[in-house]
Biotite code that builds the C-alpha atoms (Angstrom):
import biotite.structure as struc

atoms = struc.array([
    struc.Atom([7.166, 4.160, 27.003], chain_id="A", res_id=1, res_name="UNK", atom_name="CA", element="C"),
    struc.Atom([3.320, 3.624, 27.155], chain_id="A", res_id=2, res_name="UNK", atom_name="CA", element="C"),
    struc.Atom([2.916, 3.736, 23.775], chain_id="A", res_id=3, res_name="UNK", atom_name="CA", element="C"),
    struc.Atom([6.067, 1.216, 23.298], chain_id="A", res_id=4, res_name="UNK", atom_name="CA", element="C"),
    struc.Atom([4.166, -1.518, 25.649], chain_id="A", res_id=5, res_name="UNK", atom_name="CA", element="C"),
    struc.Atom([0.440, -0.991, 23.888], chain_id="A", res_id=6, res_name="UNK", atom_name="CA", element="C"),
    struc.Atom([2.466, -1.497, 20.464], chain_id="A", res_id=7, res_name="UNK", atom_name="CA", element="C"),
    struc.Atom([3.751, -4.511, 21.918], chain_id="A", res_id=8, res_name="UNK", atom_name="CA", element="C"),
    struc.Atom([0.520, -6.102, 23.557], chain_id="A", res_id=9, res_name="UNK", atom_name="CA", element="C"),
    struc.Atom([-1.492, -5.196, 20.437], chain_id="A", res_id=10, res_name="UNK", atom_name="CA", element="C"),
    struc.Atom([0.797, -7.329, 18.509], chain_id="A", res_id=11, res_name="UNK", atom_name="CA", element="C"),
    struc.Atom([-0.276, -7.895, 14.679], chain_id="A", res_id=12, res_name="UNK", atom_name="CA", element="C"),
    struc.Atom([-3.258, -6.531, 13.186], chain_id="A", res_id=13, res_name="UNK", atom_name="CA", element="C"),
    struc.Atom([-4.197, -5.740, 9.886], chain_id="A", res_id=14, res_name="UNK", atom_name="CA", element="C"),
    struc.Atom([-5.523, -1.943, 10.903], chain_id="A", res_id=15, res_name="UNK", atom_name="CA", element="C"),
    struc.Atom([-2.545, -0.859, 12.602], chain_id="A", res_id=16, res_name="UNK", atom_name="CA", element="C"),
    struc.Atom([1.171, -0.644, 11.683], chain_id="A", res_id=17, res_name="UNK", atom_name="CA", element="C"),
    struc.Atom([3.494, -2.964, 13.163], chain_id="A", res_id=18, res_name="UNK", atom_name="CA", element="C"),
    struc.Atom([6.157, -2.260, 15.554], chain_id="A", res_id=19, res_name="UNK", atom_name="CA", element="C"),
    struc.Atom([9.250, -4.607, 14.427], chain_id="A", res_id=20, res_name="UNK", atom_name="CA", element="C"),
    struc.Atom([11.266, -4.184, 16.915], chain_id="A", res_id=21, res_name="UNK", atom_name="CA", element="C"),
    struc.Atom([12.502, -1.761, 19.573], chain_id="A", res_id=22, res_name="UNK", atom_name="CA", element="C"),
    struc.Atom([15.771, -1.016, 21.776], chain_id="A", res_id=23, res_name="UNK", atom_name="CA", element="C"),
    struc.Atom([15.989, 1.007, 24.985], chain_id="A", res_id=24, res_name="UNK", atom_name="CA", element="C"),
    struc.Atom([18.771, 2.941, 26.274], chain_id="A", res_id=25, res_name="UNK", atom_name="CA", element="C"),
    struc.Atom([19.199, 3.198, 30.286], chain_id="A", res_id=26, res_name="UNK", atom_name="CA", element="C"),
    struc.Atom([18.590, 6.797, 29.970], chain_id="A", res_id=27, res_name="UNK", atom_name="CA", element="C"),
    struc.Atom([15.066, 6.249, 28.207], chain_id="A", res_id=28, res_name="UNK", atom_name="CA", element="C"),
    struc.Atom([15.456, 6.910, 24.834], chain_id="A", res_id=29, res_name="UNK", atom_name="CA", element="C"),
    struc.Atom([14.119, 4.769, 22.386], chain_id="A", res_id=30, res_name="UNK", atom_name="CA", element="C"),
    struc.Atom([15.029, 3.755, 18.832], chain_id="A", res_id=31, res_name="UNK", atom_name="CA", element="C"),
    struc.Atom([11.489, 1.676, 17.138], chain_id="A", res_id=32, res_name="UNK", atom_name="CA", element="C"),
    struc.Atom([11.854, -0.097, 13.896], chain_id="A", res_id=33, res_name="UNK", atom_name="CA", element="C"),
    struc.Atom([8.155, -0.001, 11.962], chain_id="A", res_id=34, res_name="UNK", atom_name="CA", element="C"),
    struc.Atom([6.113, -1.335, 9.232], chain_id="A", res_id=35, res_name="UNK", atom_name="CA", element="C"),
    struc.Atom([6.702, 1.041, 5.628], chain_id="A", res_id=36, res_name="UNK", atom_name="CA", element="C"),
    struc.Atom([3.619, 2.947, 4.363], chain_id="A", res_id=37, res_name="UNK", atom_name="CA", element="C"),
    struc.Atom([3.862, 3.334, 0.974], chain_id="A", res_id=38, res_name="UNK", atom_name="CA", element="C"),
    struc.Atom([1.404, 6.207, 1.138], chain_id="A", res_id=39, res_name="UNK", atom_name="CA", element="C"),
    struc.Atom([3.182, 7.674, 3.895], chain_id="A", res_id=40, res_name="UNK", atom_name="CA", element="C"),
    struc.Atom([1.191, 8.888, 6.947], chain_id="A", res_id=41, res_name="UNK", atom_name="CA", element="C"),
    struc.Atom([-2.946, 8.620, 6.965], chain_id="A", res_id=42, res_name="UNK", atom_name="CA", element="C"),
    struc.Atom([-2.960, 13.185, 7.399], chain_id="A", res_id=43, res_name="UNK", atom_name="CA", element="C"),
    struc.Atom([-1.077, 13.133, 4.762], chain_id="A", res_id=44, res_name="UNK", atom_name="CA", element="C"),
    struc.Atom([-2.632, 10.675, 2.430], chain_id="A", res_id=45, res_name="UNK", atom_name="CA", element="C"),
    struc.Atom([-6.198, 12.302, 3.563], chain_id="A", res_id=46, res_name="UNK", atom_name="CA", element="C"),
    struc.Atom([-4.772, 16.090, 2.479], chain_id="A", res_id=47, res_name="UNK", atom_name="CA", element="C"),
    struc.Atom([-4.071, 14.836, -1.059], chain_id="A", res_id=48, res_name="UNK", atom_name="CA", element="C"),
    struc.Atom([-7.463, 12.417, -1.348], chain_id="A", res_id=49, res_name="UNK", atom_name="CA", element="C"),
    struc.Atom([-9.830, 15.212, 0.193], chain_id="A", res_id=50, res_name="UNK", atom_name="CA", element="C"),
    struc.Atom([-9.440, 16.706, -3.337], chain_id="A", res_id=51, res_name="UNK", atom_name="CA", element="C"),
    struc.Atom([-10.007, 14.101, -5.020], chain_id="A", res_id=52, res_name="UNK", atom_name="CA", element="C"),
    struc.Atom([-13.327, 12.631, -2.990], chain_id="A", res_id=53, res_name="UNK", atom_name="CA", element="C"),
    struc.Atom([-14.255, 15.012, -1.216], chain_id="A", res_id=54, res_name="UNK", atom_name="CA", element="C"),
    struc.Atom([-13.672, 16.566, 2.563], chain_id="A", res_id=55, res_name="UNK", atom_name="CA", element="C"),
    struc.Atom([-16.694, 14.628, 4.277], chain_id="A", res_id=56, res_name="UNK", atom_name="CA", element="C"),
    struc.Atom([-15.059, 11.305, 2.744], chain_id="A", res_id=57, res_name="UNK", atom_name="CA", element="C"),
    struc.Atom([-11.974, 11.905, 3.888], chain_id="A", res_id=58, res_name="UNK", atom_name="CA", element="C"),
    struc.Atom([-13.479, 12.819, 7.450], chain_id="A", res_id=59, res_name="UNK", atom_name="CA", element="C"),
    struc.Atom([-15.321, 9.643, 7.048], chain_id="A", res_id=60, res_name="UNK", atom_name="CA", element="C"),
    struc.Atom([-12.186, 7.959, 6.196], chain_id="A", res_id=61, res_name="UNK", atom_name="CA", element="C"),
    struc.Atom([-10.373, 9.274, 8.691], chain_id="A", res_id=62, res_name="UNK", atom_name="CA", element="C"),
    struc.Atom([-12.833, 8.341, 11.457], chain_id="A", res_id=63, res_name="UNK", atom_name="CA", element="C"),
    struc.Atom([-13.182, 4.780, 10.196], chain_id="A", res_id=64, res_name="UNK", atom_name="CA", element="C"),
    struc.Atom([-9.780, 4.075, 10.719], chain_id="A", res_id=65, res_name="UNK", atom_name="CA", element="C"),
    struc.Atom([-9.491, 4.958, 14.123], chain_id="A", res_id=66, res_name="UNK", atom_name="CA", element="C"),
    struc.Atom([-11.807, 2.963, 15.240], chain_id="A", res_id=67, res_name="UNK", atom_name="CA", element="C"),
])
């Protein structure tokens, strides 16, 4: 539920995908509607690049963006 409410106060930015929307059952479970990544998850996306640029790129990457 934390996570639901920081989602909500950050809001839009550029960095970070977007919660759309989100409904709440009484007994706490949660359905959240998201932004699409086209390139799927950032692990993901970093397994496949690290070949391609390099493992301390991708680290650097990686740390860059959460920020």
């Amino acid at each position: 539920m934390r996570e639901i409410i920081l989602m909500r106060d950050i809001g839009y930015h550029p960095c970070i995908v977007s919660m759309l929307a989100c409904v709440t059952r009484p007994s706490g479970d949660a359905c959240i509607v998201m932004d699409y990544c086209a390139h799927g998850d950032l692990k993901t996306y970093l397994m496949h690049t690290s070949d391609e640029y390099g493992w301390s790129v991708s680290k650097d990457l990686s740390c860059e963006c959460s920020r």
